[in-house]
N, C-alpha and C positions, 0 to 999 in steps of 0.2 A: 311755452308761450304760443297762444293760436290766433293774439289780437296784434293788432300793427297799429300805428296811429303815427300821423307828420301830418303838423300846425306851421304854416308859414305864413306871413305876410307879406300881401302886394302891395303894391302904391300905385294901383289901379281901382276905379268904379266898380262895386259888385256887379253891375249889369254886364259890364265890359268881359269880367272873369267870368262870370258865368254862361255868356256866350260862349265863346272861347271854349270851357269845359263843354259842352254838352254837345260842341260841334264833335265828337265824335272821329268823323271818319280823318277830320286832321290832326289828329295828336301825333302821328309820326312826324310832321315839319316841326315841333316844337318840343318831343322827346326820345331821347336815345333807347326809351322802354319801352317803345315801339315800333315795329318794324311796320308792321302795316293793319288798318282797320276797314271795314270792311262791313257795312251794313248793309245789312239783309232783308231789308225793306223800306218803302218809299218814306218821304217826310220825315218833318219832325223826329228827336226823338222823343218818345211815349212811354207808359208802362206798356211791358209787354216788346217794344224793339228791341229787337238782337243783332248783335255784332261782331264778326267774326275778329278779332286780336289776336295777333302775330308778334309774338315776343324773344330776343334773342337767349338762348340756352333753355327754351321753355316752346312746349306743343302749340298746336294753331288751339282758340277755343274758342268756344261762341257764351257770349257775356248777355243774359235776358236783363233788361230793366222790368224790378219789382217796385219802386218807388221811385216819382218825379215830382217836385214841387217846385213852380218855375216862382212862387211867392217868396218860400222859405230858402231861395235858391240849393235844392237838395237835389239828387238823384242819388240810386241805389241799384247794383245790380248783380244778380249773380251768378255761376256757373261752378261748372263740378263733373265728377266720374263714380263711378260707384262707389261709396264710404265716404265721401271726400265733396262736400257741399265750399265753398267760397264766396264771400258776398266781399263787395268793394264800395265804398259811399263816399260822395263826394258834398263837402258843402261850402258854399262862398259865405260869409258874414261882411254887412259893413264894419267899421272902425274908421277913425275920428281921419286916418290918414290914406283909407282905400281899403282893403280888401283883408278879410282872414280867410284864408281854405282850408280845411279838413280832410284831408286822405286818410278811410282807415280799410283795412283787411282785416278778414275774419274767417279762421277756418273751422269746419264745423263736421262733423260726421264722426264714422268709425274707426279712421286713417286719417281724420284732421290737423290732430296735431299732430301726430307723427311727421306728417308731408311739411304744417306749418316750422317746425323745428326743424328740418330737412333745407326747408328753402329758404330759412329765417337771413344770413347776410342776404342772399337773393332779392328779396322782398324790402327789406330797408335800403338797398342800392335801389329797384326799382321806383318805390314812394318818394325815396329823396328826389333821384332823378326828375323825376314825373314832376313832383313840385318845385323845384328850381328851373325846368324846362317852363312852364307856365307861369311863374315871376316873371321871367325874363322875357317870353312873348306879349303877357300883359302889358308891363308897363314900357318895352319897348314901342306897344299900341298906343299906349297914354299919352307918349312924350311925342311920337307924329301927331295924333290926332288934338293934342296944346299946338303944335307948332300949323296946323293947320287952320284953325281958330281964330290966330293972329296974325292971320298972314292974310 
């Protein structure tokens, strides 16, 4: 196995999650699969921004974005070591109730899947994390930002 994939849904606005996702440098306030991020250049992010990510039992790396589509609410991005390419994508969809998001990994190269099979529980503890960390920030936002509406 060198693909990964975790399907969750929020009861949050896709604009809402997709902010959220793409803000980058705070996904350690809202998951345990990260220790710290770290972007390596100003603005937005873009194709082509890089971000250094700091992950507990795993090396610092730096993650380039090759696809952003802030339409399709998509990004994509990747990083790797010699044999060993990784790409990670992310996607919000609407749904009748708020949000679908898409995490998937993909390992790719000489040593792909060997590493992918190596760090396989790793990787499904990570994605799960990562996307019950973001439910749980999303629509924690939802329900202040209803209660602020009405207020």
């Amino acid at each position: 196995m060198s693909d990964f994939r975790f399907v969750v849904e929020v009861l949050a606005p896709p604009y809402q999650v997709w902010e959220t996702l793409i803000a980058v440098e705070q996904w350690p306030e809202w998951t345990r699969s990260i220790t710290s991020a770290q972007r390596l250049e100003q603005g937005p992010l873009a194709v082509g921004s890089r971000t250094r990510i700091v992950q507990p039992k795993l090396i610092s790396t730096v993650w380039q974005v090759t696809a952003l589509n802030e339409h399709d609410r998509y990004f994509a991005w990747v990083t790797g070591r010699p044999g060993i390419r990784i790409k990670a994508s992310h996607l919000v969809e609407r749904t009748d109730r708020g949000s679908l998001v898409t995490l998937t990994l993909s390992y790719s190269g000489l040593f792909g899947f060997v590493m992918a099979h190596h760090l396989k529980d790793l990787n499904w503890e990570y994605l799960t994390t990562e996307a019950e960390g973001l439910k749980t920030r999303c629509e924690a936002q939802a329900i202040s930002r209803s209660h602020e509406t009405q207020a």
